[in-house]
ZALO-460798 format. One line per field, with one value per residue (C-alpha): chain; residue number from 1; x, y, z; residue in three letters. Coordinates in Angstrom, 1 decimal, padded with zeros to 4 digits. Layout:
// residues N
ch <- A / ... $
i <- NUM / ... $
px <- X / ... $
py <- Y / ... $
pz <- Z / ... $
aa <- Ala / ... $
***
This chain:
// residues 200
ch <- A / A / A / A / A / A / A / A / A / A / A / A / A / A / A / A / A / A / A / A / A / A / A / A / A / A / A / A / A / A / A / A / A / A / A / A / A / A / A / A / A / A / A / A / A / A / A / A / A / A / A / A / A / A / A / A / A / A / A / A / A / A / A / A / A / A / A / A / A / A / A / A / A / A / A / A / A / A / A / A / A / A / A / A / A / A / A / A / A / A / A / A / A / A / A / A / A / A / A / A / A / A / A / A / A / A / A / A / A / A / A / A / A / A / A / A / A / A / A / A / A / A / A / A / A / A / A / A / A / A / A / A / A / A / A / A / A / A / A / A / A / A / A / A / A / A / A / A / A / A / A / A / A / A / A / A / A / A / A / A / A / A / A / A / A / A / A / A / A / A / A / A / A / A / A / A / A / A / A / A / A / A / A / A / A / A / A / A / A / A / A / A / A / A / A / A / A / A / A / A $
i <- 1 / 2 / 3 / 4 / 5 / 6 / 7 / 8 / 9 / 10 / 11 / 12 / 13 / 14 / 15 / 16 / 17 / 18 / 19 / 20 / 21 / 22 / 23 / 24 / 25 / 26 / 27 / 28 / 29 / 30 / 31 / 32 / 33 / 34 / 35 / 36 / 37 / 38 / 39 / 40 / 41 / 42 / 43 / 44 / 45 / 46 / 47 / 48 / 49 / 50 / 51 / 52 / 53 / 54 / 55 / 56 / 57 / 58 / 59 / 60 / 61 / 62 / 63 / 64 / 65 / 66 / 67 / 68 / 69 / 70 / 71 / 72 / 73 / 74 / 75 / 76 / 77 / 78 / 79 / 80 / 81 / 82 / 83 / 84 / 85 / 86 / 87 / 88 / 89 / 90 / 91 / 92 / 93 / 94 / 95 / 96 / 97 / 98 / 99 / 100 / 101 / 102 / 103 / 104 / 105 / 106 / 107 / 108 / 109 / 110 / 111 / 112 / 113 / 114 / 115 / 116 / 117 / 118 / 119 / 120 / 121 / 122 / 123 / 124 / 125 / 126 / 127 / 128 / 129 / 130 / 131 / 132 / 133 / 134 / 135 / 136 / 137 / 138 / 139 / 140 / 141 / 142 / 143 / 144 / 145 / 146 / 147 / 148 / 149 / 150 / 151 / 152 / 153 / 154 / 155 / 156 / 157 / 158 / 159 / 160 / 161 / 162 / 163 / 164 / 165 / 166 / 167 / 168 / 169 / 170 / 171 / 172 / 173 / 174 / 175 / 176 / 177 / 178 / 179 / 180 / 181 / 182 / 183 / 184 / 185 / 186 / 187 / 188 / 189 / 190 / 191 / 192 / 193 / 194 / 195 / 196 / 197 / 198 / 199 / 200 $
px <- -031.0 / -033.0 / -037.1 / -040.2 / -042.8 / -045.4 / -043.2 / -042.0 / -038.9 / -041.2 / -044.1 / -041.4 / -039.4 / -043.2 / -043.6 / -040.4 / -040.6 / -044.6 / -042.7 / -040.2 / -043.0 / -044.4 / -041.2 / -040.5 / -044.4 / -043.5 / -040.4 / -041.9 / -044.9 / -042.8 / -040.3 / -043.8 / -044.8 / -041.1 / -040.7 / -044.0 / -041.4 / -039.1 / -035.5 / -034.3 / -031.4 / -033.6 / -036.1 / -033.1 / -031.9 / -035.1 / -035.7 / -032.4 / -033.3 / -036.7 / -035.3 / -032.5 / -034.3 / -036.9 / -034.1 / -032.6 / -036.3 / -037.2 / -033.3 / -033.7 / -037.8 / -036.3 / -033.6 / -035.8 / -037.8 / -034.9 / -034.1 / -037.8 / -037.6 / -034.8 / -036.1 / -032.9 / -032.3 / -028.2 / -027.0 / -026.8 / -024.0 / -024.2 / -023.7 / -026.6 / -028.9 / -027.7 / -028.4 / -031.9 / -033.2 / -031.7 / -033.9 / -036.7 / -036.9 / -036.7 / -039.7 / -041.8 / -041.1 / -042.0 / -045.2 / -046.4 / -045.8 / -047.8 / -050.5 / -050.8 / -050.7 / -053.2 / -055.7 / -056.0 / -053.8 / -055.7 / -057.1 / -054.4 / -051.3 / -049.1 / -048.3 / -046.6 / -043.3 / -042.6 / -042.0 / -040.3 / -036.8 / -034.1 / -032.9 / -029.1 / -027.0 / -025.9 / -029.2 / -028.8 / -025.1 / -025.8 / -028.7 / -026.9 / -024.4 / -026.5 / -028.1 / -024.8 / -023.5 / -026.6 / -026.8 / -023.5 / -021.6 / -019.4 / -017.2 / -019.4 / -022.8 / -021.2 / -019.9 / -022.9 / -025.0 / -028.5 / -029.7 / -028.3 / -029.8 / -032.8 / -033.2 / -032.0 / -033.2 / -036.4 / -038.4 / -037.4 / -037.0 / -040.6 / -042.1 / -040.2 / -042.1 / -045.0 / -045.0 / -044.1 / -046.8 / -049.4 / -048.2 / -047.1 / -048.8 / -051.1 / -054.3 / -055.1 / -052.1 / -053.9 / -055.3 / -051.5 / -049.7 / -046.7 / -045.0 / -042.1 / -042.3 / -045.8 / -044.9 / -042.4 / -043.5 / -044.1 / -040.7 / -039.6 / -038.8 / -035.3 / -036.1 / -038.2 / -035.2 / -035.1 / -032.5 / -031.1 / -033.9 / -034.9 / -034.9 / -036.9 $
py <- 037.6 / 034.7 / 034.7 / 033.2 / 033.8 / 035.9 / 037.3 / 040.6 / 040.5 / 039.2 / 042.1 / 044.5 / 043.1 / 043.1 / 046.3 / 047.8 / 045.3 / 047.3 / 050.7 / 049.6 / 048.7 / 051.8 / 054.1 / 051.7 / 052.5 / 056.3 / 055.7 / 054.2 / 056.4 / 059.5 / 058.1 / 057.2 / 060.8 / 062.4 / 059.9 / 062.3 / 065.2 / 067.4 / 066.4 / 069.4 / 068.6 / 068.9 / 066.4 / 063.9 / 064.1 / 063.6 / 060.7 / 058.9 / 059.9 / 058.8 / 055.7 / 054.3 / 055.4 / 053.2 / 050.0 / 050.7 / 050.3 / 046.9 / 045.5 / 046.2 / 045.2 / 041.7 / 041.5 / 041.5 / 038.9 / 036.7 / 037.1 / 036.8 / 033.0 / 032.3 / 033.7 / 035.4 / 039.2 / 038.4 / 039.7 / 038.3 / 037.7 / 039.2 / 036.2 / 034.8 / 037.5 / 037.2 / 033.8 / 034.1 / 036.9 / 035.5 / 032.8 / 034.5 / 036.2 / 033.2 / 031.5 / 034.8 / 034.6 / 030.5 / 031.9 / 034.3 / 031.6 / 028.9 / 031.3 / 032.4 / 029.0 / 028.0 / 030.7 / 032.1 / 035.2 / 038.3 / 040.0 / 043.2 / 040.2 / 040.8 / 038.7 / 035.5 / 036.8 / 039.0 / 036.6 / 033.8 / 035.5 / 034.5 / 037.3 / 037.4 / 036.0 / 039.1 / 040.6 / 040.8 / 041.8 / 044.6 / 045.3 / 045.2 / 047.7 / 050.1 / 049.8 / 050.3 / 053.3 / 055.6 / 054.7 / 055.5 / 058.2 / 056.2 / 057.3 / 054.3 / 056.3 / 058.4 / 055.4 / 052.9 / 053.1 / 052.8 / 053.8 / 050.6 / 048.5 / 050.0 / 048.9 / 045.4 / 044.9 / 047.2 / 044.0 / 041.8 / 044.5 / 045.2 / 041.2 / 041.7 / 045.0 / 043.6 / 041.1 / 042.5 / 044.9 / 041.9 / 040.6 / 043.9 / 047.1 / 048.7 / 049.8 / 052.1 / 053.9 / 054.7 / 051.7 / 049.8 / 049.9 / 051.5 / 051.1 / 053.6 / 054.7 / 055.9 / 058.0 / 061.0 / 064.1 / 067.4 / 068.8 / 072.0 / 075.2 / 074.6 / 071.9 / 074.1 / 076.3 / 077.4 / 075.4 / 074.7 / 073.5 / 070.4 / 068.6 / 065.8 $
pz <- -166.7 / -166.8 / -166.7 / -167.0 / -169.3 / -167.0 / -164.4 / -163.9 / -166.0 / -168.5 / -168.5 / -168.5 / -171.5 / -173.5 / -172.5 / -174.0 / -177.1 / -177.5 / -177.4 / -179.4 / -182.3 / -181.1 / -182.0 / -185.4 / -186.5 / -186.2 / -187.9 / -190.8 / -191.1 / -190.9 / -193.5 / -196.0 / -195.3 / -196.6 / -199.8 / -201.3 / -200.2 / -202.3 / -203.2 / -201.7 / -199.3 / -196.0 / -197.4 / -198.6 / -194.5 / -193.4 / -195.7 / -194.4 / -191.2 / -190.9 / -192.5 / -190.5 / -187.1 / -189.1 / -189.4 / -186.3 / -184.0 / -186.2 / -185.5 / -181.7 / -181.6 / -183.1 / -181.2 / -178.2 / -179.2 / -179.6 / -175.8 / -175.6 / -176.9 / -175.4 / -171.9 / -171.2 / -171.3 / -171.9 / -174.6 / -178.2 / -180.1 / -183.3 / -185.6 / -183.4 / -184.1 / -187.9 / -188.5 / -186.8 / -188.5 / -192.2 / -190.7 / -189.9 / -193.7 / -195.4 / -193.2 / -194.1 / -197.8 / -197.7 / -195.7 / -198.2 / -201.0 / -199.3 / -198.2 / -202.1 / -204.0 / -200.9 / -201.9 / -198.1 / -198.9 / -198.3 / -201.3 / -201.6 / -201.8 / -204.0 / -206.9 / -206.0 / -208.2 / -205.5 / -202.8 / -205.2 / -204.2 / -201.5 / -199.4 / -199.8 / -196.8 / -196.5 / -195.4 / -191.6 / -191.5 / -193.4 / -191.3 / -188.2 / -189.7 / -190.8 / -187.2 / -185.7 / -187.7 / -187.0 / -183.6 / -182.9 / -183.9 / -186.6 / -189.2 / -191.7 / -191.4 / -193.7 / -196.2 / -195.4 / -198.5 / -197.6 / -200.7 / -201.7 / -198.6 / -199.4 / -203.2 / -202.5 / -199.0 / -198.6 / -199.0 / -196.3 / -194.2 / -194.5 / -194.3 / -191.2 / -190.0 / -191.8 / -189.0 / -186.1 / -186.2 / -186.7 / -183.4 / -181.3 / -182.8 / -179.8 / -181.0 / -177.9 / -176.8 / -173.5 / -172.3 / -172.5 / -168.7 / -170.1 / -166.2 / -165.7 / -170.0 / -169.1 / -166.2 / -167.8 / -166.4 / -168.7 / -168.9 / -166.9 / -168.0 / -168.8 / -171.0 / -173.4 / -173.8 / -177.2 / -179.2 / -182.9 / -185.4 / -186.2 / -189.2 / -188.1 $
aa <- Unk / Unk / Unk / Unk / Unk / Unk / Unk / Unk / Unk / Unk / Unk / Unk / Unk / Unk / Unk / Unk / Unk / Unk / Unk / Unk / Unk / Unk / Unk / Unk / Unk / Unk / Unk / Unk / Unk / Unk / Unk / Unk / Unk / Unk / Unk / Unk / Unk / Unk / Unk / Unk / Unk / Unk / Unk / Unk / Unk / Unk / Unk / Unk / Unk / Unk / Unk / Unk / Unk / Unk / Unk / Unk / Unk / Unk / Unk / Unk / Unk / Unk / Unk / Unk / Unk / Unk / Unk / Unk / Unk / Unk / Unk / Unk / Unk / Unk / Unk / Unk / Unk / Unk / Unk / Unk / Unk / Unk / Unk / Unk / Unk / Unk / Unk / Unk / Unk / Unk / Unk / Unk / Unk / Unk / Unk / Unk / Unk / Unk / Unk / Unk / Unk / Unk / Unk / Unk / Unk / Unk / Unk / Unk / Unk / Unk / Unk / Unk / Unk / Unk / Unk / Unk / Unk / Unk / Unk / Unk / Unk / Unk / Unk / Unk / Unk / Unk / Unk / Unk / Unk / Unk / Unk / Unk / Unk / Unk / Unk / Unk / Unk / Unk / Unk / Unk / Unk / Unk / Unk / Unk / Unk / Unk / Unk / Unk / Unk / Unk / Unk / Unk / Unk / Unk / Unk / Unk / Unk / Unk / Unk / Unk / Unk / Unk / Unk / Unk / Unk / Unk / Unk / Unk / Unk / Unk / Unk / Unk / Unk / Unk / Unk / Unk / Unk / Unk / Unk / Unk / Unk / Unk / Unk / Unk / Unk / Unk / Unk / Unk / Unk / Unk / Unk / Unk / Unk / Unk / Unk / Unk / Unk / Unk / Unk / Unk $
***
């Protein structure tokens, strides 16, 4: 569907895209929080768990504000969404470079050696799968190594989380109009049932 910036479609969209960030930043900092864990097989599940719901909130957040730019809630074919967030890593790195040999990085940057890299073309497609297979119930989540995403990828994925919570991080959870996100009521008494226990 096609909007303008400022209408309803619009403030509706940025309000999902801030709950989005919202659900990636709890992701993340529960994912930070199990890496201190054990290696105990509970731990290792909640690592990858905390992890890919981690990749999976950042691919959707940017996927949004693709149809953001382009003012058009349609979807986005995959090779589109590939090619601009391959694009959108390699303008971070350049940033971060510039930013350093300019002297206005922040004090805490990291060394300039860590940004002089190129993110392999195969960044976003393998983003996108990793996405896919623990969204879905897949046969690949079990074959996808993340380990490996995460030891050759971890970086980009983070200038890309890194920004994104610049931009769209809420600082005050309660003064946000959430709309209809903002309005679930307390769940009954069949929803507190007592179920199976969570890992997570």
């Amino acid at each position: 569907m096609k909007f303008n910036l400022g209408d309803e479609i619009d403030l509706a969209l940025t309000t999902s895209m801030q709950h989005e960030m919202l659900l990636c930043q709890e992701a993340f900092h529960a994912f930070v929080h199990h890496v201190t864990g054990t290696s105990s097989p509970v731990e290792q599940l909640r690592r990858y768990n905390s992890y890919t719901r981690f990749l999976h909130h950042l691919y959707e957040f940017y996927v949004a504000c693709f149809k953001r730019d382009a003012n058009d809630t349609a979807n986005l074919k995959h090779t589109t969404v590939e090619k601009l967030l391959n694009a959108e890593v390699r303008k971070l790195l350049r940033n971060r470079r510039e930013a350093i040999r300019g002297g206005y990085a922040p004090a805490w940057e990291n060394h300039i050696s860590v940004y002089e890299v190129a993110a392999p073309e195969t960044f976003a497609s393998r983003f996108r799968m990793i996405r896919n297979s623990t969204a879905h119930v897949d046969y690949r989540r079990a074959l996808n190594e993340v380990s490996r995403f995460y030891a050759e990828c971890h970086l980009f994925a983070m200038l890309l989380y890194n920004s994104g919570v610049a931009y769209w991080s809420v600082q005050d959870v309660a003064a946000v109009n959430w709309k209809a996100i903002g309005e679930f009521p307390l769940p009954g008494r069949y929803a507190l049932a007592r179920g199976g226990e969570s890992l997570g």
